[in-house]
C-alpha positions as CSV (number, residue, x, y, z in Angstrom):
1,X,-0.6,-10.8,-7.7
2,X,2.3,-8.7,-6.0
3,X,4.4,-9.9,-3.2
4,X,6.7,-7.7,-0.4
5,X,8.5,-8.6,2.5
6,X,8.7,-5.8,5.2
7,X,9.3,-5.6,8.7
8,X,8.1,-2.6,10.9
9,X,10.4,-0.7,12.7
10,X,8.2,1.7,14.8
11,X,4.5,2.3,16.6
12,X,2.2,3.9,15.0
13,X,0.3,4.7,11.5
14,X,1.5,2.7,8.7
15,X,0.7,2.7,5.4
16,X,0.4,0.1,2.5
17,X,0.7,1.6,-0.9
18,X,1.5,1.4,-4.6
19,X,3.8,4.1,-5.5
20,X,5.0,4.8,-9.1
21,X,7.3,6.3,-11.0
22,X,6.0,9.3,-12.7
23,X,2.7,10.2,-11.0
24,X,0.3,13.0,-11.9
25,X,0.8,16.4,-11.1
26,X,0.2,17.5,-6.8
27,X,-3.5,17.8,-6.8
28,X,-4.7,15.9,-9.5
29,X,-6.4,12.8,-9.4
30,X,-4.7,9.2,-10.9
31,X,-7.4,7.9,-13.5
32,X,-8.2,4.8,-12.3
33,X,-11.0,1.5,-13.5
34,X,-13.0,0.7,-10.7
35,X,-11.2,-2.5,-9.1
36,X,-11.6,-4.7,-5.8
37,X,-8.2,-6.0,-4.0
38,X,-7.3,-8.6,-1.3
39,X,-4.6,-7.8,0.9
40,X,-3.1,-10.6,2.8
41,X,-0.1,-10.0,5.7
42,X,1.2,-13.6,7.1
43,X,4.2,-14.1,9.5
44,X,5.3,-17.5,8.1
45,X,2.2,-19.0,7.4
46,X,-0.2,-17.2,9.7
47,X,-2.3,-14.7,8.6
48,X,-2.3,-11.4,10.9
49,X,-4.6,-9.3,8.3
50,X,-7.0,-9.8,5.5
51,X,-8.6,-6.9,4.1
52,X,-10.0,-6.1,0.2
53,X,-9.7,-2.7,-0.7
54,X,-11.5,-1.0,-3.9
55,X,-10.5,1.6,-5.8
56,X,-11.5,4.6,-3.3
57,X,-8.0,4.7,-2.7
58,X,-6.4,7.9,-1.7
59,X,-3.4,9.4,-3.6
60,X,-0.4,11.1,-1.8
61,X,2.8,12.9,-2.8
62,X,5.5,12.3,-0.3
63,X,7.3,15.8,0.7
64,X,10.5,15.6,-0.3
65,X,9.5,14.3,-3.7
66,X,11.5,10.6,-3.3
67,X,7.8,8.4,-4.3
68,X,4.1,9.1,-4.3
69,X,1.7,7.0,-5.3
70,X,-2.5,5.2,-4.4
71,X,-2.3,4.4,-0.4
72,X,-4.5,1.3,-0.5
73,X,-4.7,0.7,3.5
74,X,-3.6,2.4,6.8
75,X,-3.0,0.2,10.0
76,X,-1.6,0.6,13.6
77,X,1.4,-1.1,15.1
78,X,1.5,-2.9,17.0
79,X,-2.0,-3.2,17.3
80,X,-2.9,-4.7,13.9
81,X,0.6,-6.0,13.5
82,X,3.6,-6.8,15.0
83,X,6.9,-4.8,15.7
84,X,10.7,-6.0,14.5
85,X,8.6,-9.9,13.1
86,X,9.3,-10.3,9.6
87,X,6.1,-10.0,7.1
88,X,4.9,-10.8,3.9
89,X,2.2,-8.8,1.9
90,X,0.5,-10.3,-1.0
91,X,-2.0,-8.2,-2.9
92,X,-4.2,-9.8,-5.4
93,X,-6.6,-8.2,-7.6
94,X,-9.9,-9.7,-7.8
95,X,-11.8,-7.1,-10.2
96,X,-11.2,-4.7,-12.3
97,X,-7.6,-3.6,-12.3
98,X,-5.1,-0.6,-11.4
99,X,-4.2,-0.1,-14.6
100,X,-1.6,2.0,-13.3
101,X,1.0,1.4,-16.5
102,X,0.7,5.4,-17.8
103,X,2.1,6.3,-14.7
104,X,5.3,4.2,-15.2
105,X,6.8,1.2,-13.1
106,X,4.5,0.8,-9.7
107,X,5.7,-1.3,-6.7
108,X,4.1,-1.8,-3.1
109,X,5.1,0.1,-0.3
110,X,4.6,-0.1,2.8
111,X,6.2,3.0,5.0
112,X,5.6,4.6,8.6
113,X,3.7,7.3,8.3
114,X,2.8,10.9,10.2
115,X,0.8,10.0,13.5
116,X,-0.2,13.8,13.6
């Protein structure tokens, strides 16, 4: 179990993510176990979403190089969540796992992301 706060800032495509510290080269796919995630956003103690994810994640390099990691979910704001409201994200992993440790330290992220 992994725990954020975030907030979001803008409208639009957002992204929740596990980035890490050294990933694999552009192009080439993490190695990953087959695995099945919860994802749980509350304001206070309300939920606002509930998803599980499993492990057909898609893997992204940001441009300028600063993280790049699995992108586990994309959502709209402030459809699917709220604008300038503080948030916490728990992810839990029900089966399976990441097993992310070859690629160094990982951490959640969640980040505004290109609309086009």
């Amino acid at each position: 179990v992994d725990s954020i706060e975030f907030h979001n800032e803008y409208p639009g495509t957002h992204m929740i993510a596990v980035v890490v510290e050294n990933p694999p080269a552009i192009g080439q796919d993490f190695s990953l176990a087959p695995f099945r995630a919860s994802l749980v956003v509350r304001s206070d103690a309300t939920v606002l979403l509930r998803k599980t994810v499993t492990s057909h994640t898609y893997p992204f390099w940001n441009h300028d190089g600063t993280y790049s990691g699995l992108a586990l979910l994309n959502y709209e704001a402030p459809q699917e969540l709220p604008i300038g409201e503080k948030l916490s994200l728990t992810v839990s992993v029900l089966e399976g796992g990441l097993n992310l440790e070859r690629y160094g330290r990982a951490q959640l992220l969640v980040a505004k992301v290109s609309d086009k």
